[in-house]
N, C-alpha and C positions, 0 to 999 in steps of 0.2 A: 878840873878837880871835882865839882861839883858833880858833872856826868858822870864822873866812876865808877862813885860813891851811889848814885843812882842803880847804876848798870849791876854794883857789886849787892848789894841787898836783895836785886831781884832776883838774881843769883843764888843768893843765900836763902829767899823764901823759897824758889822752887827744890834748894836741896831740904829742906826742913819739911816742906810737904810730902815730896817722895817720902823721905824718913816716914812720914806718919801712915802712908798710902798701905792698905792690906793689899795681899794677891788672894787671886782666884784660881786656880788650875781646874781648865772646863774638859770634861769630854770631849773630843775632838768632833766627833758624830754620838750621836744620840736620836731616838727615837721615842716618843711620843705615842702610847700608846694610848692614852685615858685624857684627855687634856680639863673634863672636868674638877676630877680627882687632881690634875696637875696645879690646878690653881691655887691649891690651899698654900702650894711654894715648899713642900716637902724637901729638903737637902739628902734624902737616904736613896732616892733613885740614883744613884750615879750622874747626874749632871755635873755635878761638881766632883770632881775626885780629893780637892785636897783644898784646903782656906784657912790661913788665920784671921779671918773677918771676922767682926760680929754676927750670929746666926741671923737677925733680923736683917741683917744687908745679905747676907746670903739668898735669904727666901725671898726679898726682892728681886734677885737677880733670875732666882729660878722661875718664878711669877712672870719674867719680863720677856723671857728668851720662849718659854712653851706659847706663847702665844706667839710665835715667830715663827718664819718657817724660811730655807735655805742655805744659800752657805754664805758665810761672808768673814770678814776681818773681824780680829776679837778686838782690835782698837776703837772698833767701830760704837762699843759698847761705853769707852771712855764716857762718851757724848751725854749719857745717860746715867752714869753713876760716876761721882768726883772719889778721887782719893782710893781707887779698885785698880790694882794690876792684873789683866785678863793675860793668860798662856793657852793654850798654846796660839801663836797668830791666829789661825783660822779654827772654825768650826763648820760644823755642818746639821743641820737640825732638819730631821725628818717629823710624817705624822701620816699614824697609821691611815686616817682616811684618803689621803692622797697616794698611800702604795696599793690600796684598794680598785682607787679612780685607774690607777695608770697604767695598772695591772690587769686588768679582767672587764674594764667597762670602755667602752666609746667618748669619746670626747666628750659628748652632752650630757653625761652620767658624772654623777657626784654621789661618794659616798660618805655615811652619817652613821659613825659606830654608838651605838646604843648600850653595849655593855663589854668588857674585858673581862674573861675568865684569868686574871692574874693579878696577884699581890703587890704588884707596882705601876704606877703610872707611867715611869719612861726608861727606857734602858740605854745604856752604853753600847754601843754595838759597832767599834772599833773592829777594824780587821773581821768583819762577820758578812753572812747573807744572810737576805731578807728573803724570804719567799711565802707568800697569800695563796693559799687554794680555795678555789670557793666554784662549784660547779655549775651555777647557774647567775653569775654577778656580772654576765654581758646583759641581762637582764631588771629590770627596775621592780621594786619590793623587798621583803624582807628576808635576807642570807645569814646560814653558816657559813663563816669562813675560818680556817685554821692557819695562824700565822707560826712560822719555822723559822728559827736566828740558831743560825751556825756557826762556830768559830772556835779559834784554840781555846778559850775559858768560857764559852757559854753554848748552850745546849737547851734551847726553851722549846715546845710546842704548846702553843696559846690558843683556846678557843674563844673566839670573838663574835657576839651577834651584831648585825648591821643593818641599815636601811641605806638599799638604791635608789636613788631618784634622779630623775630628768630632768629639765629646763622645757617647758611647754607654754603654747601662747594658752591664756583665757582670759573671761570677759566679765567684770567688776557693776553688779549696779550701781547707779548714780540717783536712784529713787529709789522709794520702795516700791511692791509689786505684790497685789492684792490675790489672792488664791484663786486660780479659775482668770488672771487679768492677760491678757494678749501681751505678749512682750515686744517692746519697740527697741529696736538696733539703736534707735537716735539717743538712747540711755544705758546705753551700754558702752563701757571703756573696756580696751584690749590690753593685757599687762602679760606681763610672764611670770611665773610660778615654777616650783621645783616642787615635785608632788612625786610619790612612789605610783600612782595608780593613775596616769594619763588618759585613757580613755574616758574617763570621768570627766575633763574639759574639752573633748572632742564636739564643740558647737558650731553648727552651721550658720555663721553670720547674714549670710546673703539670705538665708531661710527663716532666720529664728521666728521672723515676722508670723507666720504659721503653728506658733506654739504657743504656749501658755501656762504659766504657773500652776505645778500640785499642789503648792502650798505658801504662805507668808515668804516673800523675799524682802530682805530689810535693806536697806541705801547700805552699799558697800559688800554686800552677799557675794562670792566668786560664784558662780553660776555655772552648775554638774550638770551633768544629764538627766539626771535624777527628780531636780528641778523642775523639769518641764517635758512636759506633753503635745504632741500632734493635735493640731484642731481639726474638727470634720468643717472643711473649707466649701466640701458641698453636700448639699443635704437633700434629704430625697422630697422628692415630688415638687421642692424647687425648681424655677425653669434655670437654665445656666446657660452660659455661650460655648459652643461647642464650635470648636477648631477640628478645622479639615484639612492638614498638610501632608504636602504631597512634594519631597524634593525642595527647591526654592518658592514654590506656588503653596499658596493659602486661603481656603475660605473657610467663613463664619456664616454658622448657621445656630440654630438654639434647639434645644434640646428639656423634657426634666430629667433630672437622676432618679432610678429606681430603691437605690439606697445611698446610704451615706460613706462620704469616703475624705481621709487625710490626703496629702501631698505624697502625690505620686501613687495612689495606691488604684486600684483597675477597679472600674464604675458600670455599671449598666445604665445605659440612658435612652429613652426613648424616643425619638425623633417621628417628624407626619408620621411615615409608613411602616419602618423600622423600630429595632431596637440594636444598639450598638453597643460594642467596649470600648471604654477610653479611658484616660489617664487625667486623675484631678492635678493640676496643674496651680491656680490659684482660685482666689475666693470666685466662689458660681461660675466656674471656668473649667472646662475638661478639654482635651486634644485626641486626636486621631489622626498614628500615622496613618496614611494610603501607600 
């Protein structure tokens, strides 16, 4: 008897909660076109079509989903909010930077929408196509692109500015580094970055040791090209050791340089009898194929 009585209340509390539970009737798909503007939790985009919730659980819920992204079970959202009846089962949540990525760029390419030329943050785009044009966004930097949503009740052309960027390795001071200071690899960490302008961290590790700061580098500086400079590794009327190779064979002989010259750059060097061209190679060192 006592079990029943148990069994039957808990019964009754979960009919008493239903009873109190709002519903939510979601866009089935929606798209995300602003997700900054999306945060404030607006309810007038179309995410919601229809609630008798309170507006303040409402714009949680809006708040919750635009930071999400794919498709999943609306039960799913139970977990998250008590006492909210989610329709239809499933949804689907799109965002515009990801129809950008999948559209028009390469795999390593990530797009970063910067600003939407439209009046609302995110659309319902039920029964619709999507389509991005953007002419030069297999490429990294800053794009027009024009997004197009089709369908029986909607008819938009959106103009959107953007930034492409990559995924690239570069290398992170772990001191700082005095103007004019040779730079050492052994203080140098490799990380990766997402940067619009790659060529900027294109650094020669195995080389850097030949360069040197233009200017103040602080402990933690990502390290551009811009940064640093080629040193004159040999200098004129220096004597240097001057490599003689030839195939697998090598000799050394010494030589001075007539001027000065960076890594790899072609040297005049005078030897006993001669004078030659070679290739500055490392410090007080030049080469000669034969």
């Amino acid at each position: 008897m006592k079990y029943f009585f148990i069994t039957t209340f808990v019964i009754s509390m979960l009919i008493v909660n239903h009873a109190l539970a709002c519903e939510i009737e979601l866009c089935s798909k929606f798209l995300i076109l602003d997700s900054a503007n999306a945060k404030s939790g607006s309810v007038s985009d179309d995410i919601i079509k229809n609630s008798n919730c309170e507006k303040q659980d409402q714009k949680r819920v809006v708040q919750f989903l635009t930071q999400s992204q794919g498709i999943f079970q609306s039960n799913i959202l139970g977990k998250y909010f008590n006492n909210i009846i989610f329709r239809p089962k499933q949804i689907e949540i799109r965002k515009i930077s990801y129809e950008i990525s999948e559209e028009h760029s390469s795999t390593q390419h990530f797009a970063f929408v910067e600003k939407v030329h439209f009046h609302k943050a995110s659309l319902c785009v039920e029964d619709s196509d999507i389509l991005t044009s953007c002419e030069s966004c297999s490429s990294t930097g800053k794009k027009n692109i024009t997004l197009s949503i089709r369908g029986d009740k909607l008819n938009y052309t959106i103009p959107i500015e953007a930034v492409i960027k990559t995924k690239v390795r570069a290398y992170i001071t772990e001191r700082s580094f005095a103007p004019g200071e040779l730079l050492s690899p052994s203080y140098l960490r490799e990380i990766e970055i997402l940067t619009d302008a790659p060529a900027q961290t294109q650094i020669n590790i195995e080389k850097i040791k030949f360069y040197s700061t233009t200017h103040l580098l602080n402990k933690g500086d990502i390290v551009k090209t811009t940064d640093i400079m080629p040193m004159t590794i040999v200098k004129p009327g220096k004597y240097s050791r001057v490599i003689l190779k030839s195939g697998n064979l090598s000799l050394q002989s010494e030589g001075h340089a007539l001027h000065g010259a960076t890594l790899g750059e072609t040297v005049q060097v005078k030897l006993k009898n001669k004078t030659i061209s070679a290739v500055a190679t490392d410090f007080d060192e030049v080469m000669v194929e034969l």
